[in-house]
N, C-alpha and C positions, 0 to 999 in steps of 0.2 A: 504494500500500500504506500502509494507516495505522501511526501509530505505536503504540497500544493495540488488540494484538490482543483477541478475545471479547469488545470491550467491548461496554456495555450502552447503550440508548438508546431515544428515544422516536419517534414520527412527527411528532407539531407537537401534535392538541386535548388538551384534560383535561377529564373533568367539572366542572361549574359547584356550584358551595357551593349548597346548596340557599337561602339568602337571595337570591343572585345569581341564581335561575333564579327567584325568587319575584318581585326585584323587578324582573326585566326585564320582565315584563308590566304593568308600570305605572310603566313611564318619564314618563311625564306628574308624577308626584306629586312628584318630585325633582329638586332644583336641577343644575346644569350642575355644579356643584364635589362635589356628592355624590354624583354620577354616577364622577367620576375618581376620588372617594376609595372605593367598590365595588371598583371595578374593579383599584384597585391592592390594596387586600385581598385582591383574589380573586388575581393574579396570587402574592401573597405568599404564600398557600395554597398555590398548585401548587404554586410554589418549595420549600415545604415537604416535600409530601407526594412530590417527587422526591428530594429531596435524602435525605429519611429512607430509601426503600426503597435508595440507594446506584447511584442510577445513575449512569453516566459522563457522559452528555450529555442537556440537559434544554432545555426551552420553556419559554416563560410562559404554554402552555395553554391560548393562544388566548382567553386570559381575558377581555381587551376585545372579543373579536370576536363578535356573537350566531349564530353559523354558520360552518361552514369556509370557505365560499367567499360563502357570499350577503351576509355583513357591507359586503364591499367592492363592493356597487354602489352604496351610499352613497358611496362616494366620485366615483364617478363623474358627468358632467354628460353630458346629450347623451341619459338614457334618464327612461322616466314610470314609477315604482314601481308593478307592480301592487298594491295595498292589501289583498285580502281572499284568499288561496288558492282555488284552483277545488273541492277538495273539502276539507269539513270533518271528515266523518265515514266511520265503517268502518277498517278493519283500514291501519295504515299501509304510504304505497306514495309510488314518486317522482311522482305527479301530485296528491300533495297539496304539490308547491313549485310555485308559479307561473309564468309567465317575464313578464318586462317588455318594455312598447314601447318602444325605440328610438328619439327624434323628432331628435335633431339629430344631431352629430359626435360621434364619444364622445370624452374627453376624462374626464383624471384632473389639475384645476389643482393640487392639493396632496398628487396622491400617493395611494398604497391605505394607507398608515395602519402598515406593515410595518418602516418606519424608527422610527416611534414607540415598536413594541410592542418590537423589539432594543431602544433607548434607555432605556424601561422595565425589561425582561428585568434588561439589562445594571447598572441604577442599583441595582434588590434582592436580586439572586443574589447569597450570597456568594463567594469563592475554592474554587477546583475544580477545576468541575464546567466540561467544553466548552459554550459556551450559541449555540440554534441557532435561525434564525428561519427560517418557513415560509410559503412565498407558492402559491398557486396560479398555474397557468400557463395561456396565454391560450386554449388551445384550451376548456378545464372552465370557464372563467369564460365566454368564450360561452354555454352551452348553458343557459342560461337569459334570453339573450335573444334576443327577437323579432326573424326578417328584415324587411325592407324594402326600399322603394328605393334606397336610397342602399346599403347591406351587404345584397343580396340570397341570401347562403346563410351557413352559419355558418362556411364558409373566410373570410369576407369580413370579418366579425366577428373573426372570430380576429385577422388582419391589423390589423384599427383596433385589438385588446386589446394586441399585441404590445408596439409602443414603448411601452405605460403599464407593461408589467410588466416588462421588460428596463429601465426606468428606476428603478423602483425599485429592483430587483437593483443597477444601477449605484451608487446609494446606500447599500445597506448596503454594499457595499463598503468606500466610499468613512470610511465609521464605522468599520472593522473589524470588520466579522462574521463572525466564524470559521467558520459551519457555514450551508450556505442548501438547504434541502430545495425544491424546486420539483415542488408536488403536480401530476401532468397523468392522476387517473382516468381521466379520459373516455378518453384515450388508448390505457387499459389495456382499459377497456371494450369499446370501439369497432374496436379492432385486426384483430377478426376480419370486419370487413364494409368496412374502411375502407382507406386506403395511407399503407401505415407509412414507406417511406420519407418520407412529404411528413411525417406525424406528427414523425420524426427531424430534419427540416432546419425543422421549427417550433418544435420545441423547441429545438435547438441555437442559433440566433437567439435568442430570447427569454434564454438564458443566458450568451451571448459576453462579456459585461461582467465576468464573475466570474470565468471560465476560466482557470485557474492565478494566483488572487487569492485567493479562497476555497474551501476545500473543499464540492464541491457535492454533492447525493441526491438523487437523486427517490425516489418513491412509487409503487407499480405494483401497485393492487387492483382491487378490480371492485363498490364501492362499498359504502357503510357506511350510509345514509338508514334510520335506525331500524332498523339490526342488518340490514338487506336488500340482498342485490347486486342489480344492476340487469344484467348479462351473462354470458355462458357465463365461468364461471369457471375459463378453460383459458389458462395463459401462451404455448403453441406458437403460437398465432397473433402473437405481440408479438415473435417469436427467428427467426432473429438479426439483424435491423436493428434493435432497439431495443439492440445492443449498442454500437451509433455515437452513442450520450447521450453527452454531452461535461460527463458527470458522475463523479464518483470513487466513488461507492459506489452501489448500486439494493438499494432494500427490496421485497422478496419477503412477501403475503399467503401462508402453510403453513398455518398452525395449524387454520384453521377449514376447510380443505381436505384435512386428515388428511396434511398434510404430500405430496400428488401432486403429481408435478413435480419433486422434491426434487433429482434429478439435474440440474434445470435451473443447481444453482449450482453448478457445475462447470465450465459453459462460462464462466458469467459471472466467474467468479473466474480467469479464463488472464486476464483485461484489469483488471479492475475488484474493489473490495471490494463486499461482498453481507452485508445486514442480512437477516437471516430473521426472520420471524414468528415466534416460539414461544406468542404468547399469545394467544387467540381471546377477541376485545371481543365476537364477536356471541353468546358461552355465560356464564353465571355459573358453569361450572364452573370452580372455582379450583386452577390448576395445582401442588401440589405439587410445592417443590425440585428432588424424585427424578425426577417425572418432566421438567420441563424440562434437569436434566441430561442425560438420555437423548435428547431431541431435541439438543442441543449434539453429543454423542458421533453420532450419525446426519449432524448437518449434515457432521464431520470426519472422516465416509468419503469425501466429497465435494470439500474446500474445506481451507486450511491457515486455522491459527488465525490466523494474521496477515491474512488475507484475509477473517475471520467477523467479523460483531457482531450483535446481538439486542436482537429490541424486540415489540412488540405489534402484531398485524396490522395495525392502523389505526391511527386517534387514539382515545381512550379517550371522547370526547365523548358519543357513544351507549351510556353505560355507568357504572352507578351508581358514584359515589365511590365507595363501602365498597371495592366488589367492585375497582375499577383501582385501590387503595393494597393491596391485596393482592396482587393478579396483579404489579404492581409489583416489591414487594419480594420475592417468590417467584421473581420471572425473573432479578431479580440472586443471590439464594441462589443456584437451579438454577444459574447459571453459573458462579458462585465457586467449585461443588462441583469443575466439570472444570478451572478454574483451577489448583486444589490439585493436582488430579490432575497435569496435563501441570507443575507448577511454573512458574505466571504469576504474578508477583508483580500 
């Protein structure tokens, strides 16, 4: 049980400053130092633009990262980048991300880059605000790469992903990082054709290092790849062995699902805290106060307030600035309203 019941918080991405989405496409033009000095703008941006709307718990936005998940194969040794996407054009869909071949061992010498970005986070946040770092988990970091001989299916992959990303978990720790979201979509995606038990004892591994160290979350959507899910968007297939996360709080995609399932945080709050979606990244409809109040009050026929907090279906990454500094500060109004109400300081 947290200490700050209804608080407010984020998943991990933020949209990129439109200079940073300009100059990423020509990375070639710029020095190695003005590459980090971008990027810590940008990070100082987010910092910002969370801190204004009054959230309780914030990221850095994923601001050094060019992708949620695909940043960090750069880090890795042991795969050959594919170079150009298999389709360029038409209506977007996930077979416009690539996957890469596999040729040697996988291996991560320096790390997926996640202790930096805390390091970072943590040097330009000011006093607050909980600050939270977000890694992907090995099963979603597979799934874009190629089987082989040596990892002939993507349990096999997942396995050689494991120790790089339970290592870095072991590192922030080790920095003190107070909050570690470990995203595993695929998981969420995949649940209905897949076994969730094995899903459960993959995950639990991959986060043993943090386990009553730091407070952990995960993420449980059905994908954001240019505002598009990629699976049936039904949680029953994921309940109740995803209730054995050896996580303390699980965020729940509602909002862009008209809030179905809603009863599902009932179960999950007898064990565990439950972030619920109340803001839909894949509409520019912009949630007035009034009405994210009313999904608050809906969540708390459900869930005790100390057991609730609130955030945006996804990362805001696939969604224009304007529209996620509004949706932002609107999610934390909507819940200050019922704040007032029950008298939460």
């Amino acid at each position: 049980m947290k200490e700050l019941p209804l608080k407010t918080t984020v998943i991990g991405s933020y949209p990129f400053p439109s200079w940073l989405e300009h100059a990423s496409g020509y990375l070639d033009a710029f020095g190695s130092n003005d590459i980090i000095e971008m990027q810590e703008d940008a990070v100082i941006t987010a910092i910002h633009d969370q801190m204004t709307a009054g959230l309780d718990v914030i990221t850095d936005g994923e601001q050094t990262r060019f992708d949620f998940n695909l940043s960090f194969y750069g880090y890795l040794q042991g795969i050959e980048m594919e170079s150009k996407s298999p389709r360029m054009f038409g209506p977007p869909a996930h077979d416009q991300r690539g996957k890469h071949k596999v040729v040697d061992t996988l291996r991560a010498e320096k790390g997926l880059g996640v202790v930096e970005e805390y390091q970072l986070l943590k040097r330009l946040a000011p006093e607050g605000p909980v600050l939270k770092a977000s890694i992907p988990g090995p099963y979603t970091l597979s799934g874009r790469l190629l089987p082989n001989d040596q990892y002939p299916d993507r349990y096999a992959l997942t396995e050689a992903l494991l120790p790089l990303v339970r290592d870095e978990i072991a590192k922030l720790v080790e920095i003190g990082c107070e909050e570690i979201t470990v995203d595993e979509p695929s998981m969420s995606c995949y649940a209905h054709k897949e076994d969730t038990k094995r899903f459960v004892d993959i995950f639990n591994r991959t986060v043993e290092p943090a386990v009553g160290k730091s407070r952990l979350s995960t993420h449980l959507c059905f994908g954001n790849f240019k505002a598009r899910a990629v699976a049936p968007r039904q949680y029953a297939p994921l309940f109740p062995d995803f209730l054995d996360f050896a996580v303390e709080e699980i965020h729940l995609e509602m909002a862009s699902r008209e809030f179905s399932e809603l009863e599902r945080i009932e179960e999950i709050a007898k064990t565990k805290d439950v972030a619920v979606g109340v803001i839909d990244v894949k509409s520019y409809y912009i949630e007035p106060p009034e009405v994210i109040a009313d999904r608050v009050r809906r969540c708390l026929e459900f869930a005790p307030a100390d057991r609730l907090a609130f955030a945006p279906d996804c990362g805001f990454s696939q969604t224009a600035r304007w529209a996620a500094k509004k949706k932002m500060a609107n999610m934390v109004a909507g819940v200050n309203i019922v704040k007032e109400e029950l008298g939460i300081a």
